[in-house]
N, C-alpha and C positions, 0 to 999 in steps of 0.2 A: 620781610613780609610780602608775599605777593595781595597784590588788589588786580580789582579790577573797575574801569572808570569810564561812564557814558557820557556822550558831548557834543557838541553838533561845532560842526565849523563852516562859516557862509557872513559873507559881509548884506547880505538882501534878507531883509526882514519880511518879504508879503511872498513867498515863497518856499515852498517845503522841501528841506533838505535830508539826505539821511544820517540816524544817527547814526556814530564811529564809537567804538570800542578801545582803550587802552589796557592793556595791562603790563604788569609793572612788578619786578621783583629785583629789589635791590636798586643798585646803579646801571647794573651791567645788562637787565634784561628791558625791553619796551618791544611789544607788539602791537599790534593793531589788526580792528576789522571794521570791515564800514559794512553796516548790515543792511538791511531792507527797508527796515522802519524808518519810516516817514515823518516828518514836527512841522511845524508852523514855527519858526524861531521865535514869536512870541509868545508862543504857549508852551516854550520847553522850560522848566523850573533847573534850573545849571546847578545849583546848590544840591537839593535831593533828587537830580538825575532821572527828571520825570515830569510827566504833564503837570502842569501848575495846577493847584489844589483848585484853585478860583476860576478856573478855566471854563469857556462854554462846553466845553464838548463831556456828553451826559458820562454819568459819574460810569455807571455800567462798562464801558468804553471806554473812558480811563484807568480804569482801575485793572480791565483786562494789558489793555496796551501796557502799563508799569507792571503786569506781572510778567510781560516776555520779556520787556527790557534784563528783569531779575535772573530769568529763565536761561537768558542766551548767556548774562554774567555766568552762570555757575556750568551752561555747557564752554566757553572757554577756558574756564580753568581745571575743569574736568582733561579736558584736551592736553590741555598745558601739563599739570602732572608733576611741573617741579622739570622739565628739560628745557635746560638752558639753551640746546642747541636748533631749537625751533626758532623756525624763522615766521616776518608777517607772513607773506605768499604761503610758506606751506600751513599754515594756522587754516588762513580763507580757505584751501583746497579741505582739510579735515574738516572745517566746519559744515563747508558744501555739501560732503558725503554725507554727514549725519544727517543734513534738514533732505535730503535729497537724494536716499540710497540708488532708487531709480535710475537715475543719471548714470552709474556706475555698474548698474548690473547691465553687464555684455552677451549675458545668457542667451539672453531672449531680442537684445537689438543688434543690429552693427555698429561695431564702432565706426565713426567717421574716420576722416581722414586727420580733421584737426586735434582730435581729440588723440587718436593714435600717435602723430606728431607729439602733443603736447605731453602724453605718456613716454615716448621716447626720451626727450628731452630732461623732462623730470629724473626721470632713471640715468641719465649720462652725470644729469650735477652730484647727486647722490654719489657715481659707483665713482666722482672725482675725471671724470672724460674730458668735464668743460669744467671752469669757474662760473663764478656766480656772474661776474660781466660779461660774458657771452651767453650764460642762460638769458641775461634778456633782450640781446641782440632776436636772439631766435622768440621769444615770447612775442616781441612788437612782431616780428613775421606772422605767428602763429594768430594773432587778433587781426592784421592786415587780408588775411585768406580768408576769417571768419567772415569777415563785413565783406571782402570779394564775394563768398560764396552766397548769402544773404543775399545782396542787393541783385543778383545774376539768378535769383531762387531756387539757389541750389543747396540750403544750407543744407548739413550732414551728406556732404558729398562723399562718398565711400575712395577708398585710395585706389582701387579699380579701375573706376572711373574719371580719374586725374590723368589725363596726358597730352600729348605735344601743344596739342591746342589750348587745352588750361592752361599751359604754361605762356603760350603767349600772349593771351584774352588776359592772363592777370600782373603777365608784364605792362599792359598798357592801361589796366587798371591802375598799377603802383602809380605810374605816370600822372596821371589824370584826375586821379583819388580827389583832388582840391578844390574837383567841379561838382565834386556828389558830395560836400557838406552839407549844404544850406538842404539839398532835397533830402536826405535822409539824415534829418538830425538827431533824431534817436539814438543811433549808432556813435554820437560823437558826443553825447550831453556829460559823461564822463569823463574826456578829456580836458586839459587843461589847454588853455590858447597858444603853449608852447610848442603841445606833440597835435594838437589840430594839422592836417592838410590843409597848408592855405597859398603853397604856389607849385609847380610839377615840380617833380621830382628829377633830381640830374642821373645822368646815366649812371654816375659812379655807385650812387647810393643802390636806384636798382638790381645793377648786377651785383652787389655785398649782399642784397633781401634774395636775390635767387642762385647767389651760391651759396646759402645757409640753406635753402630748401634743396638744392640741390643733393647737400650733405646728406639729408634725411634720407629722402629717395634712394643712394646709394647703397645707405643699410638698409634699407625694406628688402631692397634686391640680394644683398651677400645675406641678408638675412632668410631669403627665399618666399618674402611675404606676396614680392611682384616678381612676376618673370625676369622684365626689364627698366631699368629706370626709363621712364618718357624722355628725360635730357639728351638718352644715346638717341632718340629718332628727331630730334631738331634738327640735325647736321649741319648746312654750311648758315643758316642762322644763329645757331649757337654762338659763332664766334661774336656775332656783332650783338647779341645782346647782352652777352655776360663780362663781355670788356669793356673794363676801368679804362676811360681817358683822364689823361692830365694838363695841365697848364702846365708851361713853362715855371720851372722855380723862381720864385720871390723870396729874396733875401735882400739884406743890407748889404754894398759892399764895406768892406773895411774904414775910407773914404766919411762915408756916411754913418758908419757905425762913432765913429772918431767923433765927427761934427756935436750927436749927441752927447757924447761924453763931454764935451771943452763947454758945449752952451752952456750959456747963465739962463737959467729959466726961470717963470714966475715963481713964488712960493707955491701957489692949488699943481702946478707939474713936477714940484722937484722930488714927491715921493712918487708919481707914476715913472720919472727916470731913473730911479736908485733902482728899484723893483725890475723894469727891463733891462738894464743894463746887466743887474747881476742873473737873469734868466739866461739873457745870450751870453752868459761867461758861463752858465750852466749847462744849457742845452738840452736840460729834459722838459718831459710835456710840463703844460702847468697844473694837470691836475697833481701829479709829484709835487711839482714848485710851490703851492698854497700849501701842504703838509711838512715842510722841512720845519727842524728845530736844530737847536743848538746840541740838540740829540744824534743828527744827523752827522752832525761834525768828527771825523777821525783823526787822527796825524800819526805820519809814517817819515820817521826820517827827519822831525823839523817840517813835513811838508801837511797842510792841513787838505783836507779833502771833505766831499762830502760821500754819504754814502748810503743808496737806498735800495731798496726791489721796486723796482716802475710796476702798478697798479693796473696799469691797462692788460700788458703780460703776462706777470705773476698770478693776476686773479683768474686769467685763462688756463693757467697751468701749461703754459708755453713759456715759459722762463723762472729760475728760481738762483738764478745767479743774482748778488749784486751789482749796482753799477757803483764803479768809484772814477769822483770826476773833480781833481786838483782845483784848489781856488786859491786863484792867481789875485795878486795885488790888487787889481781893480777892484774882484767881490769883495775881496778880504775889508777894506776901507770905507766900505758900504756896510759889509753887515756887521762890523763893529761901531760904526756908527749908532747903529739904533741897538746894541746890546746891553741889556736891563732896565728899558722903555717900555718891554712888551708884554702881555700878560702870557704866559702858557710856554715861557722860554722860547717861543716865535724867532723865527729868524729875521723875517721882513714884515712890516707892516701891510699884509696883504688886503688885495681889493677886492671887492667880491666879485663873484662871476656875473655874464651877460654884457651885453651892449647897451644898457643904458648910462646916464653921465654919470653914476657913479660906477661902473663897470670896469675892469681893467681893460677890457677891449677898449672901449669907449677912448679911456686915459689914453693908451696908446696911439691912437689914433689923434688926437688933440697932441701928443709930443712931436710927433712924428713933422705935423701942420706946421707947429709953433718952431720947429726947426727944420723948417722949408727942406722936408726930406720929400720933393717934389715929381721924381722921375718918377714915366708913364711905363706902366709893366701892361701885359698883354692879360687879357680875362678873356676865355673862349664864352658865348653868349648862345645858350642853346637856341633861343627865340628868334635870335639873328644868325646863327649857321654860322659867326665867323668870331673874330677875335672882337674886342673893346678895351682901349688904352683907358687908363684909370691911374689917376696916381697914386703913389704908394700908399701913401697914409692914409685915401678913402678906403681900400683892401686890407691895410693891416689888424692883426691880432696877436694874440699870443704865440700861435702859431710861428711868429716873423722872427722871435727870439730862438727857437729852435732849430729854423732854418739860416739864420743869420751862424749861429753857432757851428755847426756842420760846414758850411759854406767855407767860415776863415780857417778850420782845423784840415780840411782837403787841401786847400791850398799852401801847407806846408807842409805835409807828409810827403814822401817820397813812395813812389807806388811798392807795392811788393815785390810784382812782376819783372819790375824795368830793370833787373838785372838780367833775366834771360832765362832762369835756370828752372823755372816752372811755366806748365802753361797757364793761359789768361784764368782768375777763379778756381785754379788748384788748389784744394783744401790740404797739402799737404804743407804747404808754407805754414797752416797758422798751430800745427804738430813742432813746428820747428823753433819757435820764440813765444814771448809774452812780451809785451810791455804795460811795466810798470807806474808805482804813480811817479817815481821820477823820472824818466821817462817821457810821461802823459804832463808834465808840469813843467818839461823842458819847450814841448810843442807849441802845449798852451800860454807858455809868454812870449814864443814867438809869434803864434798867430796873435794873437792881442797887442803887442807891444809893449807890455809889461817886464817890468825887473824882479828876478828872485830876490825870495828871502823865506825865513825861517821863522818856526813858534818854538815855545815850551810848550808843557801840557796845561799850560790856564790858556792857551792860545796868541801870547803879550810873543810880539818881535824880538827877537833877540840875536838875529843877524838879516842884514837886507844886502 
């Protein structure tokens, strides 16, 4: 049965928030819309989803404001229809058109620039161009230009009139953006104190927001909308604004990696060490790592493996292969440890995201301390123009399992090349072999140190 459910969410009671919208059909569908209507959290009645019967505010006025509440219920479901494949975002965009045909009719205005953008866009996730996680890579661009062109008053800036200079008046906007909260707070009373600007921006991130607009530009141009993208008249700036700098790699070595494993740790760290340990026998991001199950688990040969589509890729539609990645003794001992502990067939008792103390970030960091994994790695420091020694465990993250991972499986492979019979990054080499998971399971217990062995298909050893 689809419904549909009004509700206010705000922990400040002397303050008006707006109401949100749910709707709901079955398990599998939850939408949402956060509308415009406005409550007093003490005057919103949660129960029958409406100003409180006893409320001051005159009856006239009440009774209009709960009949839009009703109103907007039945144009959501109107919308809705019974398609499962609607998402919140495009709900809000249909909504918007009906209260606000205006907006939409291009007859009689120009479309702007972000608006034409944001049509773009739209139209790419649809015809399948991009996934949903890089539509909103480019969305956060698409709202960062809006409050550029706002604050600079130039909102509905035409695409015409976008170039070299916009381009780099909003590179140093991106930059700076963290100094114009507090004055235009407007623009930011809807974000959350996560996605708020609240220190400059690093170069890396910059040049990621202006080669996604980049992108755009390029199809206006093959598209014939601009003569030429603005990007081609940067010239020898370009280079310097659009380039990714890096730090030096930060990894465990082997050494260190070890020392973790052998410590005797308190009880509150010995599940933050189970959890990294088997991440850097893993090697994928963590946003894969918090979604593994005992689902994940394959075996080829006696050899157990896991095996998934990386999320960050796949949803871009830049990858649709699996990865399979051998688990060697070490995980293996860990994640049978906590096997039929966990609710939802979990593989690891995982920690939640963020840097606070209960954070895996956090944990890792407090493991790292408590086993004096002390050496000082290099942080380039924009503010300071130079490098800053930090020791590892204040810098570490999840990240450090990834990089740890990668790190020991380099240095036992044997290069492609160094036989001679191709040149350096010949893709003709990877025409010529595969390796397998055994193979990838022979590598993996030489980098690690680990000894083979073997499962059945309940997973139980039955040769080591």
């Amino acid at each position: 049965m689809t419904t549909v459910k009004a509700f206010i969410r705000t922990g400040k009671k002397d303050k008006e928030v707006n109401i949100r919208f749910r709707l709901s059909d079955g398990r599998d569908v939850q939408l949402f819309h956060k509308s415009e209507f406005m409550v007093l959290p003490i005057l919103w009645d949660a129960k029958n989803e409406q100003y409180k019967a006893k409320s001051v505010i005159k009856l006239e006025q009440r009774t209009l404001f709960n009949s839009s509440i009703n109103e907007r219920k039945s144009l959501i479901l109107s919308i809705y229809g019974g398609d499962k494949s609607l998402t919140s975002e495009k709900l809000e965009d249909l909504i918007d058109k009906h209260l606000h045909p205006e907006k939409y009719d291009i007859t009689n205005r120009k479309e702007s620039l972000c608006e034409m953008f944001q049509r773009y866009v739209d139209g790419w996730l649809d015809t399948g161009v991009i996934g949903s996680g890089r539509k909103k890579h480019y969305d956060v661009v698409i709202r960062e230009l809006t409050r550029f062109f706002i604050i600079n008053g130039i909102d509905g800036c035409p695409v015409e009139d976008f170039n070299k200079d916009s381009i780099l008046k909003f590179r140093d906007f991106l930059r700076s953006e963290y100094k114009l909260v507090d004055k235009y707070p407007g623009l930011y009373v809807d974000m959350n104190s996560r996605n708020k600007p609240s220190k400059e921006r690093s170069q890396n991130t910059i040049a990621e927001k202006l080669l996604l607009l980049q992108a755009f530009m390029v199809e206006l141009e093959s598209n014939d909308i601009i003569p030429v993208s603005p990007f081609r008249k940067i010239g020898k700036e370009k280079e310097a604004i659009m380039k990714q700098q890096y730090d030096e790699p930060i990894f465990l070595t082997k050494a260190e990696f070890n020392t973790i494993v052998t410590k005797d740790c308190p009880e509150p760290l010995k599940r933050a060490k189970d959890i990294f340990i088997v991440q850097c026998c893993f090697g994928c991001r963590v946003g894969d790592f918090r979604r593994f199950t005992f689902d994940n688990i394959g075996i080829e040969d006696g050899i157990p493996f896991i095996h998934y589509l990386p999320q960050k890729t796949h949803k871009d539609g830049l990858i649709r292969t699996e990865i399979k990645t051998p688990i060697i003794r070490l995980a293996y001992d860990i994640i049978m440890k906590y096997r039929g502990e966990l609710s939802n067939n979990a593989l690891l008792p995982y920690y939640p995201e963020g840097n606070g103390e209960t954070g895996y970030n956090y944990q890792i960091k407090q493991l790292l301390e408590y086993c004096e994994i002390n050496r000082k790695v290099a942080m380039f420091s924009t503010t300071l123009g130079t490098n800053e020694y930090k020791c590892i465990y204040e810098v570490a993250s999840s990240k450090l399992a990834r990089k740890t991972h990668v790190d020991l499986m380099n240095k036992v492979q044997v290069d492609k090349y160094a036989a001679g019979l191709h040149a350096k990054n010949s893709s003709a080499v990877e025409r010529y072999t595969n390796m397998g998971i055994k193979e990838r399971f022979i590598l993996m217990c030489a980098a690690f140190g680990c000894e083979g062995y073997k499962v059945n298909n309940t997973l139980d050893i039955v040769h080591n």
